[in-house]
C-alpha positions in Angstrom: 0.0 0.0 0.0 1.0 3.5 -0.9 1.9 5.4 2.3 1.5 9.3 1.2 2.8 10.6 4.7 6.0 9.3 4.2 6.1 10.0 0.3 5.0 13.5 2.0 7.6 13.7 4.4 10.2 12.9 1.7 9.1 15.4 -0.5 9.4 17.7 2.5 13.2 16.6 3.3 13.6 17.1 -0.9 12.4 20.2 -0.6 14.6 21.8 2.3 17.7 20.2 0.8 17.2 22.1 -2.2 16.8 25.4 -0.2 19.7 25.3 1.5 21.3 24.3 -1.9 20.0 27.2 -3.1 20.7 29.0 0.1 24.6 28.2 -0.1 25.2 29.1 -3.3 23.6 32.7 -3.2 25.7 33.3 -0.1 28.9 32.1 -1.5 28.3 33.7 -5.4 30.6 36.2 -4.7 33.6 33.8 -3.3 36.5 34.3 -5.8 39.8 32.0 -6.1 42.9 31.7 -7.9 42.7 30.0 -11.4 45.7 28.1 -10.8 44.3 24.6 -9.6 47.4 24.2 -7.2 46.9 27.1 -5.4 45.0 26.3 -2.1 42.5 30.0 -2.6 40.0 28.5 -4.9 36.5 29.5 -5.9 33.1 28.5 -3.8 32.3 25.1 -6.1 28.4 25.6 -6.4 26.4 22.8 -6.1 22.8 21.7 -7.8 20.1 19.2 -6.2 19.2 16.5 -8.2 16.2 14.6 -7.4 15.7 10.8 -7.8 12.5 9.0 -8.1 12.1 6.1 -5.5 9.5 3.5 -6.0 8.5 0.4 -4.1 6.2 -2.4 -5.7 6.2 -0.5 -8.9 4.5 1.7 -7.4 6.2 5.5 -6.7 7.3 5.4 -3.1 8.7 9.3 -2.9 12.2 11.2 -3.7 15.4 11.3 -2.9 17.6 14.2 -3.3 21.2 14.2 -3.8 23.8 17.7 -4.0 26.2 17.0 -6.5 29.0 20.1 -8.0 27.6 22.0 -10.8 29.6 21.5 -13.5 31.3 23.5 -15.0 32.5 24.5 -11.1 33.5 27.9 -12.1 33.5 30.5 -14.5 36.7 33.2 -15.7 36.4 36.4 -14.0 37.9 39.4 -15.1 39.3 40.9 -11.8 43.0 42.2 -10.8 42.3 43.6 -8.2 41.8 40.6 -6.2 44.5 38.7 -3.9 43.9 35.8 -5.9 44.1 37.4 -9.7 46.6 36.3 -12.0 49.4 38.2 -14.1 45.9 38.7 -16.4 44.5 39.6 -13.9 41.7 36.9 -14.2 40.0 35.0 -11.3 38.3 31.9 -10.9 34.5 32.8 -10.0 31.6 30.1 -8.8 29.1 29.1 -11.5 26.3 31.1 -9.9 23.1 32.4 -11.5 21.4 34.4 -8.5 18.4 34.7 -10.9 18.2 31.1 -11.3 18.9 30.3 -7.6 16.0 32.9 -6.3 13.9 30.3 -8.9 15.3 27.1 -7.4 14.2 28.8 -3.3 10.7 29.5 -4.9 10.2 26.4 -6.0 11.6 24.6 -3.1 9.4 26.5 -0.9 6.3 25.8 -3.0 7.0 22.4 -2.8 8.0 22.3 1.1 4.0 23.9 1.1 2.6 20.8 -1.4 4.1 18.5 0.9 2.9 19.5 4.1 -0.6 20.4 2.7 -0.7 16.1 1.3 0.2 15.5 5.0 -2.6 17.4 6.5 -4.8 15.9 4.1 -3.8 12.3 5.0 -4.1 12.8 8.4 -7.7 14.1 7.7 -8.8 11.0 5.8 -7.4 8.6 8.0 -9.1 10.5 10.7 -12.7 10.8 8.6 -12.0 6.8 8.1 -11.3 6.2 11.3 -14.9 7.9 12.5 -16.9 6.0 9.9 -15.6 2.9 11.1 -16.1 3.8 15.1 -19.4 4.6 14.1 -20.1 2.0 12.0 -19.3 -0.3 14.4 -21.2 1.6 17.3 
């Protein structure tokens, strides 16, 4: 039988991964590092949350979420007046659209809503069933 609390309660652990996803890369768009690969001063590495369909009985059983690095990691950066600019005076910046991570928090916080909302309807069902058969039995 298809539980929806706990397809529920996935979507809601889904859903806050991708926030702070989202969350962590906004914060960290402006970390800057060398473009020299050696050097230990390198960019924030953005990540993206990729979602993964479970199922159980052929039957769809929730999501799981894993944060993986965006690739490609980071972008060139025109820069010199940074610590970390080379003789170019180039940078290594993080692979960050804020446009596209504001998006990613909206939608993460839609779906945090859909999933609580399929919760409190579940509970209310089982609790409608749960009268009809107290009565029925009354």
């Amino acid at each position: 039988m298809i539980n929806p609390i706990s397809i529920a309660v996935s979507g809601l652990f889904s859903a806050s991964k991708k926030a702070e996803v989202a969350a962590n890369n906004i914060v960290n768009a402006d970390v800057v590092g060398s473009v020299d690969p050696n050097n230990p001063h390198q960019a924030y590495s953005p990540k993206v949350a990729v979602d993964t369909s479970l199922s159980s009985g052929g039957h769809g059983a929730g999501v799981n979420t894993v944060v993986l690095n965006r690739t490609p990691s980071f972008v060139p950066s025109f820069s010199p007046d940074s610590l970390f600019a080379n003789s170019e005076g180039m940078v290594n910046a993080p692979n960050v659209n804020l446009d596209e991570e504001v998006v990613n928090l909206k939608v993460a916080e839609n779906a945090y809503k859909s999933s609580a909302e399929v919760i409190r309807t579940a509970r209310e069902m089982q609790s409608t069933l749960l009268d009809a058969l107290n009565n029925k039995t009354s």
